[in-house]
C-alpha positions in Angstrom: -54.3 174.4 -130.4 -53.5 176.8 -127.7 -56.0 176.1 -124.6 -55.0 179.0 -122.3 -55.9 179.0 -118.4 -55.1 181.7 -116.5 -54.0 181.8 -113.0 -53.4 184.4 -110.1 -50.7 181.7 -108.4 -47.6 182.3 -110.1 -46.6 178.8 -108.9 -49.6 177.3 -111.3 -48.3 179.3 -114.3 -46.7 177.3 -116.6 -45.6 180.8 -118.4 -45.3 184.4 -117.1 -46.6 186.5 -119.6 -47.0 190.4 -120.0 -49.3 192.4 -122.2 -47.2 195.3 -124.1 -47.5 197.3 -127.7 -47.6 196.0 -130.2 -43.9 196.6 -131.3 -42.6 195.1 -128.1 -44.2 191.7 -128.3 -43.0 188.2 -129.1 -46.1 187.2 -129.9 -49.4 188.2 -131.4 -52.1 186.6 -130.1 -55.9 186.7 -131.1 -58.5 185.1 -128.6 -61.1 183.0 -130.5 -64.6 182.2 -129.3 -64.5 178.5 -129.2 -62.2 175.4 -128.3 -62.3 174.3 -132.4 -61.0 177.4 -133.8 -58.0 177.6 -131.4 -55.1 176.6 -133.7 -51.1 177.1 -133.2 -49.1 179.3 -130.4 -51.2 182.3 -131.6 -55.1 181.8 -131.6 -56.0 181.5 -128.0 -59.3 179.6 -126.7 -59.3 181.0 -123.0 -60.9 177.6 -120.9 -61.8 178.1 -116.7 -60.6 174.7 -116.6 -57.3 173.8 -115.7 -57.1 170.2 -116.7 -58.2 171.5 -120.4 -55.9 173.9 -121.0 -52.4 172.9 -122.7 -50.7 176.1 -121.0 -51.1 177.6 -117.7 -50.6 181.4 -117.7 -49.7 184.2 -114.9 -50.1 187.7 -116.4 -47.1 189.9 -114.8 -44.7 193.2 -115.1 -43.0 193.0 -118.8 -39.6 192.7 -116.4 -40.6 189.3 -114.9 -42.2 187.8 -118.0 -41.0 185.2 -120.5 -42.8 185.7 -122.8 -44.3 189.5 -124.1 -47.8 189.0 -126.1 -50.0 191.7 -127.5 -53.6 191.2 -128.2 -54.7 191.9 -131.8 -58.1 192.2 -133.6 -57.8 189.9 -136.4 -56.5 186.1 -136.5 -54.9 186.9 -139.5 -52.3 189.1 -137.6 -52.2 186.7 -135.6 -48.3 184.7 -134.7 -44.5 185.0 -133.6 -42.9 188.2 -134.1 -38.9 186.5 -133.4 -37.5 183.4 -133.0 -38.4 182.5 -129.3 -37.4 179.3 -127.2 -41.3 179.0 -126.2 -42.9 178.4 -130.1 -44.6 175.1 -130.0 -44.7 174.9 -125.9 -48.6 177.1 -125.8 -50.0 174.9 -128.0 -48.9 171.6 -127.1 -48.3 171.6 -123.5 -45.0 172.6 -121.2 -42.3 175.1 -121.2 
């Protein structure tokens, strides 16, 4: 499950990520309203607490990022748009 904290010290970030369209993204992500319905890279449970979150996330320019996400509606649009060397990492801890 992918517990997301987000950071404004780039040094705490765990990933860099920018928001961009849709077409541009590596990942879809849909933010879900509780910890239990987080599931996989893509459905994204944001927590205030850093010790509970399996990734740490800095939100920067689409130049400096590893990783490009776009926000969508529906968890059913929800996943990897490409092969990319962080699938697995968001959900499971690391980078």
């Amino acid at each position: 499950m992918a517990r997301i904290y987000q950071t404004n010290n780039m040094g705490e970030a765990d990933v860099r990520v920018a928001i961009v369209q849709r077409g541009s993204a590596d990942l879809l992500v849909h933010r879900v309203a509780s910890f239990g319905l987080a599931h996989g890279d893509a459905l994204w449970f944001i927590t205030r607490e850093r010790q509970s979150a399996t990734a740490g996330m800095y939100f920067t320019s689409p130049g400096f990022a590893q990783l490009a996400i776009c926000f969508v509606d529906h968890a059913s649009e929800a996943g990897w748009t490409r092969p990319h060397r962080l699938k697995g990492c968001l959900s499971h801890g690391g980078s």
